[in-house]
N, C-alpha and C positions, 0 to 999 in steps of 0.2 A: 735923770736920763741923759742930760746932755753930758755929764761926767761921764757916762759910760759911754756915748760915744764918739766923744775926742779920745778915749783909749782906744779905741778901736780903730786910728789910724784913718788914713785916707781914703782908702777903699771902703770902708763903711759907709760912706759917705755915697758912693756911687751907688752901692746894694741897695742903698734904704731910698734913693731915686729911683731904681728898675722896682722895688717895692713900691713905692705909690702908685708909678706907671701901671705896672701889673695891677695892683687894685683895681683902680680904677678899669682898667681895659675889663677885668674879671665883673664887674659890675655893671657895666653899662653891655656889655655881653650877653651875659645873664638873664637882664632886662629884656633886651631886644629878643633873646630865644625862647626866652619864657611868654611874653606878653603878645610878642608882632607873629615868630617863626612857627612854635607850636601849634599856635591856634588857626596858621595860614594853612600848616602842614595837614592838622585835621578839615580844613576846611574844604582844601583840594582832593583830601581823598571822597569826597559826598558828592563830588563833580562825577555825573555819569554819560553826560550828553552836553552840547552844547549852551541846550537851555538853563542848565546849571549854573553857569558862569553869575549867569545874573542875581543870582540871589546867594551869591558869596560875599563876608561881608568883609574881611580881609584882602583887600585885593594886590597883592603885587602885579611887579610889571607882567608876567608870565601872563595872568589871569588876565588883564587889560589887553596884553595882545591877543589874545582867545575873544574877550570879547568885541575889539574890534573886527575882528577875524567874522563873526558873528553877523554885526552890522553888515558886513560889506559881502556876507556871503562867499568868502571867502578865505582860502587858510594858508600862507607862507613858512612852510614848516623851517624852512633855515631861517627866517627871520624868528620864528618861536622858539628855535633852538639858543642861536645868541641872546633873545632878552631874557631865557633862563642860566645860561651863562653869568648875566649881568646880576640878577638875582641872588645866585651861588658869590659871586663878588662881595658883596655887598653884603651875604651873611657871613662870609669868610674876613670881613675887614677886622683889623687887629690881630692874627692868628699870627702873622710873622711875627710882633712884636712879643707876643706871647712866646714863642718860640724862643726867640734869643734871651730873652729875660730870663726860661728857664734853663735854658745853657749856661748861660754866661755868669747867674748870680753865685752858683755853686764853685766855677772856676775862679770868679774874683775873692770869694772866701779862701779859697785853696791859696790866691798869689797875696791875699793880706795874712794870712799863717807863713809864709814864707818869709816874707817882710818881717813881721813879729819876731820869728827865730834867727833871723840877720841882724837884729835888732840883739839880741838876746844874745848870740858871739861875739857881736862889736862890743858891750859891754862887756863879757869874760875876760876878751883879748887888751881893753885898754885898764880892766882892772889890776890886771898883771900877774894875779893872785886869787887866793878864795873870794867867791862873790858871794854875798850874801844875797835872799833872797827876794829883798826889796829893789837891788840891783839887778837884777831879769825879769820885775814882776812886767815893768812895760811891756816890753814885747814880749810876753806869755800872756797878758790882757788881749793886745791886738790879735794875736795869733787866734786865741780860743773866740773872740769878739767877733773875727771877720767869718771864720767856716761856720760858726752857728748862724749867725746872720745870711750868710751865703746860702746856706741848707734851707735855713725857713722862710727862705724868700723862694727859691728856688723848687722847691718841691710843692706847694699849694698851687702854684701857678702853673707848673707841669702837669698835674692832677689836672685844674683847670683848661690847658690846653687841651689835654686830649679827651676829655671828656665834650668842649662842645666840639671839637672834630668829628667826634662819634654823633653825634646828634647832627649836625651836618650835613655827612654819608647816608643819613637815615633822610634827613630831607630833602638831597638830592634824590635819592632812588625815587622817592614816593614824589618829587616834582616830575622826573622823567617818563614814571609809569605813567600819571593822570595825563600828560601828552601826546603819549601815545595813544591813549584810551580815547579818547576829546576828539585827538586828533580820523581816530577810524570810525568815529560817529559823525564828524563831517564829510567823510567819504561815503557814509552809509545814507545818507539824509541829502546826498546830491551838491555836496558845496563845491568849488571849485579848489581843490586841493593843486601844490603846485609845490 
């Protein structure tokens, strides 16, 4: 494995870091949406009153601000607005890097094939003559080396990006619904809404 990727040139090297990166980011993602987000997400939709709050056992900040809200007899809807903001943060963390990772790995496959085949005339040009075709194989190594590399880095982790984007979208709407919903049952039940 490591013969095959010193063929592949310098830029392989960078792919196969945004490849860990991406792993990893695809992983501990995964984890947090499947384990924490999911289960918050269903949990918040069973909130139909404020009395709810309290026997949620997932609690993000959103949920904590409702229930302080609760306590104090009281509801600050722009303050339950921002710490659902903060919430949506904080399930959105990694998404940029996810992002570039699947941009970028595909393009730096495409400039390590470029490289390959610069590779591949400088030899033609200083052989002077017929090249056999152990003398082009290097840079047709790096070249074919870097865009597949570039692709299968690139493309599971695009896949990955937008699918927990969509998952995401799904748990903001159904965060936003249940505060409103909470929120017109504290208006209904006499809380001091403000």
């Amino acid at each position: 494995m490591p013969g095959i990727l010193e063929k592949g040139g310098f830029f392989i090297w960078i792919i196969l870091l945004e490849a860990v990166i991406g792993l990893y980011l695809i992983l501990e993602r995964g984890v947090y949406f499947y384990f924490f987000l999911n289960r918050c997400k269903k949990d918040m939709e069973g909130i139909k009153s404020p009395r709810d709050l309290e026997e949620v056992k997932r609690k993000n900040l959103t949920v904590l601000a409702l229930t302080d809200a609760v306590a104090e007899k009281r509801v600050n809807t722009e303050v339950v607005q921002l710490v659902a903001e903060k919430d949506l943060q904080e399930a959105e963390r990694g998404f940029t890097t996810l992002s570039v990772i699947a941009q970028t790995a595909p393009l730096l496959g495409l400039l390590g094939t470029i490289t390959g085949l610069i590779r591949v005339f400088i030899a033609i040009e200083t052989l002077g003559g017929p090249a056999s075709p152990s003398d082009l194989a290097g840079g047709i190594w790096e070249a074919l080396l870097t865009t597949a590399a570039g692709l299968a880095v690139g493309i599971p982790v695009l896949i990955a990006y937008n699918y927990f984007s969509s998952r995401l979208r799904h748990y903001e709407r159904s965060l936003f619904i249940t505060i409103s919903r909470v929120i017109d049952e504290f208006r209904k039940e006499n809380y001091e809404v403000i």
